[in-house]
N, C-alpha and C positions, 0 to 999 in steps of 0.2 A: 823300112818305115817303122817309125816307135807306136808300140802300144798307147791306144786312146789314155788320158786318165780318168777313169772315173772316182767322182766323191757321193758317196749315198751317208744322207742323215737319215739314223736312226738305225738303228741296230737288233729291233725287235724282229721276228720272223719274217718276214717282207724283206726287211734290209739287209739282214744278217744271210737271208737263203739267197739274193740277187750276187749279194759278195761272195759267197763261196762258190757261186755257179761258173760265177766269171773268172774267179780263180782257180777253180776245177778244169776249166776249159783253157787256162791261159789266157784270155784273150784282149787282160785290157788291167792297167795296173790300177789298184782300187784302196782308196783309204776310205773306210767306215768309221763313223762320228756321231756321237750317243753324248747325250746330257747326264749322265749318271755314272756311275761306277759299278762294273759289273761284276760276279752274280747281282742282281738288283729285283725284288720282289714286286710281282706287278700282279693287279688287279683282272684275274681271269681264273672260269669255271678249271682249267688248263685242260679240258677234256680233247683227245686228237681221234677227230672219225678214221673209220678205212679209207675214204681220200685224204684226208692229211698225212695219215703213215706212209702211203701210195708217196707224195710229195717228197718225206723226209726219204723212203727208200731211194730215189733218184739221187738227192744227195747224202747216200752210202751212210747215214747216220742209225738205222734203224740196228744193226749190232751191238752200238752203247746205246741205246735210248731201250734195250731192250732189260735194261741193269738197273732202272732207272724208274719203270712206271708201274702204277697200278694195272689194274686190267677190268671192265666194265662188258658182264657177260649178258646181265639182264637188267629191264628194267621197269617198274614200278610208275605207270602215270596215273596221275589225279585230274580226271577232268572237272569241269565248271563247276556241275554239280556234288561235287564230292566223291562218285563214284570212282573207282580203280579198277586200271587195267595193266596187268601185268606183261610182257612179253621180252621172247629172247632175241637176243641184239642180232640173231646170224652170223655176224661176224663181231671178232672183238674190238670194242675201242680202247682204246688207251689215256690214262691220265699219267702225264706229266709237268710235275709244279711249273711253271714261267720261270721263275728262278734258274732253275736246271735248264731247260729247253733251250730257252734264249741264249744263256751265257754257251751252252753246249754248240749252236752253230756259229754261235761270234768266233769260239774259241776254236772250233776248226776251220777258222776261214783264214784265222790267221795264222794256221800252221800251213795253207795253202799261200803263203805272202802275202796276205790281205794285211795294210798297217788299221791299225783300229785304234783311234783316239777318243778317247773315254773324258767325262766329263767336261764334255763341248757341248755347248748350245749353240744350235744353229739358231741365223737372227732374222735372215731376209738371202735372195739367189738374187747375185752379182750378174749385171748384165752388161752388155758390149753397145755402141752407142748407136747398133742397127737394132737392140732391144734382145740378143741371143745371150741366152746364160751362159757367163764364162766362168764360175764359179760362185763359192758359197760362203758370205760374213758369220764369221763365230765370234763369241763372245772372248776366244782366242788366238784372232786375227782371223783374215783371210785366206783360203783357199783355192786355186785357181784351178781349174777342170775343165775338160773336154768338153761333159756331160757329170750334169748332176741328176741322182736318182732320189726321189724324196721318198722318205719313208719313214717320216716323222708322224706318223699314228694320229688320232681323230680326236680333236679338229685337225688338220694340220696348217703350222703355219706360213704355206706355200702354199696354200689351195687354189687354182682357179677356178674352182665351181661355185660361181653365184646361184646356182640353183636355192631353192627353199630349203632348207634343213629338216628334216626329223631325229630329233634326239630320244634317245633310248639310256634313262639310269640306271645302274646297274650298283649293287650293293651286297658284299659277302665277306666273310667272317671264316675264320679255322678255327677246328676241335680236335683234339688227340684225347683218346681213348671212348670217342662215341662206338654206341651198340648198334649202329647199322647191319645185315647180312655181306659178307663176305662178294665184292666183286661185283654188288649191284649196285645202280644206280637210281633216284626217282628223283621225277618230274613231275609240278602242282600248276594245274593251271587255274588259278584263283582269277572270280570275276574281277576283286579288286586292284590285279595288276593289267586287267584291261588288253586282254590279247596275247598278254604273255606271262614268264613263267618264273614258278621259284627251284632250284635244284640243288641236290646231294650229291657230289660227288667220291670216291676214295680216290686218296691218293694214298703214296709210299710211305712205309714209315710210320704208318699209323695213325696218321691225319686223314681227316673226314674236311672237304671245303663245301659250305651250303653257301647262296646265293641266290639273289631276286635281281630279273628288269623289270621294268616298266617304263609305261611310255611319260616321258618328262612333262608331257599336258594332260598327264591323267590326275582326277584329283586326288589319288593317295600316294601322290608322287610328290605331294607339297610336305609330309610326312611319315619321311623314308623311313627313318630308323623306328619310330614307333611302329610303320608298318610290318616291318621287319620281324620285331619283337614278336607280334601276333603270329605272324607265318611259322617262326620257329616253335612256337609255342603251340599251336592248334595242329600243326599237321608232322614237327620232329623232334616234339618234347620226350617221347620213349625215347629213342635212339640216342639224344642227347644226357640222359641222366647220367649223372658222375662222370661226364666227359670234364675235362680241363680245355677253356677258350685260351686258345695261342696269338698271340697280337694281338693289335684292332683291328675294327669293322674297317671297311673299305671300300669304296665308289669310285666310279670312272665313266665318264659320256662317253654312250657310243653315240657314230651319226649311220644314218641307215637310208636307202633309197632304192627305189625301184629302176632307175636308170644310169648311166657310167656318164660324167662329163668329162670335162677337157682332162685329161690326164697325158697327154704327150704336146711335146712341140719339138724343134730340130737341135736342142741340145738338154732335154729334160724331162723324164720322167715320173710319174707318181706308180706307187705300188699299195698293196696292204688295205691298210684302214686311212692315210693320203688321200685314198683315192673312193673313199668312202663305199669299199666290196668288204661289207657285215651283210650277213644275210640280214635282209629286214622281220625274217619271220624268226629267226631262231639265233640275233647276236651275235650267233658264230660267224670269228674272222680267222681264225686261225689257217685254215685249210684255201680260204683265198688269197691271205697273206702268200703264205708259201709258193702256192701255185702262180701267184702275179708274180713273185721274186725273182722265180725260175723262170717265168716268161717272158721277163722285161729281160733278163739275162740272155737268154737265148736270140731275142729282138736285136739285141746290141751286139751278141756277131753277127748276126746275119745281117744286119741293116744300117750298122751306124759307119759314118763315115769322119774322118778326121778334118778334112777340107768344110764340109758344109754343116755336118751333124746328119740328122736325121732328113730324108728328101719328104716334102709334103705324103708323096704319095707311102713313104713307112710309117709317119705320124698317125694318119688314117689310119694305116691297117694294123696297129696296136689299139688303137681305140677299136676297130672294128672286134679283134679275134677276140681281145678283154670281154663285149659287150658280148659276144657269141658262146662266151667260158659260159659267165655266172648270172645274165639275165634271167635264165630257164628257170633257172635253181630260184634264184629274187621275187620273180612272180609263183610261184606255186607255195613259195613260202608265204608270199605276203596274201594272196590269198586265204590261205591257211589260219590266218592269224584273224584276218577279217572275219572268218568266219565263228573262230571260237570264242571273239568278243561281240558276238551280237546276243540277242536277248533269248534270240530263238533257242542260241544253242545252249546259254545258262537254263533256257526251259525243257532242254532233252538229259543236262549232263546227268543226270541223278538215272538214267539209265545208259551209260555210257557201255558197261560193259558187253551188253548184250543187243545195245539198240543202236539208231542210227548215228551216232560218234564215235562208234568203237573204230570203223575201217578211216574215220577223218584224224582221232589221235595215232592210232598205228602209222599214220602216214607221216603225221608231225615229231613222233619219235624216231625214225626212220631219218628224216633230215636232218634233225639235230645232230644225228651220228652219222652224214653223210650216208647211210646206206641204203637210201631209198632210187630206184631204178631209174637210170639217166644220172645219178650223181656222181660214181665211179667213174 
């Protein structure tokens, strides 16, 4: 009996970790299909917690990726009211650019036989006249497949979740030769971004990447880049002096949600940010990108079948295990989030270090870098 085929769009961590999984394990002949040409520069902090490197160890990637990154030992938060609190990560996280990362699993997935055609846009999933996806329309022809895995990132345009949306802008900029301390990282949590946050990161090479979310209905979300301007200015004008800004500014919608919708059916998949798993508290997708990739791959041995695709009762229990992964993690964040844009806690921030926000940021720096207990 021949190998299912699978086609997954999109190429980013979600896409690219599913294809190599599949091609790791043998188990199913896979073309990968990206709109762009890759190395290709994408909008993200690229910070990876101890569960994402956790991810990328599984797929054997972490010996280059160790040639590759910064390293993020401590870090520096600013809560509501100004005040700061310092602490060390316990374990290290790692930065590595998008640029790198991304092209790094495309590119060993297809040394594992995974074909990867580049500069495809996927248009619309091709369906069979019982309504079963039998492949995927590109903007350079057709594709026929078993099973299509989406993993065309946020929005995606395969989504079936009619749920309500919450959009989360995101906006950041690179600096080479900024005066930040060596291997730390900080995190600003300004009332004016309403729950969430502005951050520095190091990367390799000498680049410093800073960045802001906020929530798309906030109103200093109507003026991004002026608000920008301020953040850089009022809280990383030191660090910045006689740095050189490298490219432009940069944005990207995330969508964000407390609950997992339809993300399977019997011949088609969602992964990543598809499938709308960003944490709501803390924008990180990275680390559920990967972990969904790997477990929609793992799904599809174990479960898919050539004859029917997916049987109702597999469909469920990927929606189920998905919702059993990253709910935990979605609700404590958004929690979290709730609670540092309320009034009360801009009226404690200004004693954060010592008063009652200190153990509520420690917990939110903690998830940001995956290493807060149950995240592992």
């Amino acid at each position: 009996m021949r190998k299912p085929k699978v086609v997954i769009v999109g190429a980013g961590p979600s896409g690219s970790a599913c294809a190599l999984a599949l091609a790791m394990a043998e188990q199913a002949e896979v073309v990968l299909i990206d709109k762009s040409h890759y190395p290709r520069v994408k909008v993200c902090g690229s910070g990876l917690s101890p569960h994402a490197l956790s991810m990328l160890q599984r797929l054997q990637l972490i010996p280059r990726l160790s040639k590759m990154h910064a390293r993020i030992k401590a870090i520096t938060a600013t809560g509501p009211g100004g005040s700061k609190l310092r602490l060390e990560t316990g374990r290290d996280a790692w930065v590595v650019p998008r640029v790198e990362l991304d092209h790094l699993i495309a590119e060993t997935a297809v040394a594992y036989g995974v074909t990867f055609q580049e500069e495809t846009k996927g248009l619309e999933l091709l369906r069979d006249p019982s309504g079963a996806v039998r492949g995927l329309r590109t903007d350079r022809g057709d594709f026929e497949a078993d099973l299509v895995v989406c993993a065309d990132g946020s929005p995606s345009r395969f989504s079936l979740d009619d749920s309500p949306k919450t959009t989360i802008r995101t906006l950041m900029g690179w600096w080479r030769g900024a005066s930040f301390p060596e291997e730390e990282g900080y995190f600003v949590w300004d009332e004016r971004l309403a729950g969430y946050y502005a951050w520095v990161f190091p990367e390799p090479h000498g680049i410093t990447n800073i960045g802001l979310t906020i929530p798309a209905e906030a109103p200093d979300a109507k003026r991004l880049k002026a608000l920008f301007e301020e953040i850089l200015e009022q809280y990383f004008a030191d660090g910045l002096k006689g740095a050189e800004q490298v490219g432009k500014w940069m944005g990207h919608p995330a969508i964000i949600s407390t609950k997992v919708g339809t993300i399977a059916e019997s011949r088609a998949l969602w992964v990543g940010e598809s499938a709308r798993l960003v944490s709501p508290g803390t924008v990180e997708g990275i680390s559920f990108a990967l972990e969904s990739g790997i477990g929609a791959a793992t799904h599809i041995g174990n479960h898919f079948g050539l004859q029917r695709g997916f049987s109702p009762l597999a469909v469920r229990g990927y929606q189920a295990i998905t919702s059993a992964r990253v709910l935990p993690k979605f609700w404590v964040a958004e929690g979290f989030v709730r609670t540092i844009a309320s009034p009360l806690a801009r009226r404690l921030g200004r004693g954060v270090v010592d008063g009652p926000l200190s153990p509520l940021i420690e917990t939110g720096v903690k998830h940001l870098l995956g290493n807060a207990k149950g995240v592992e």
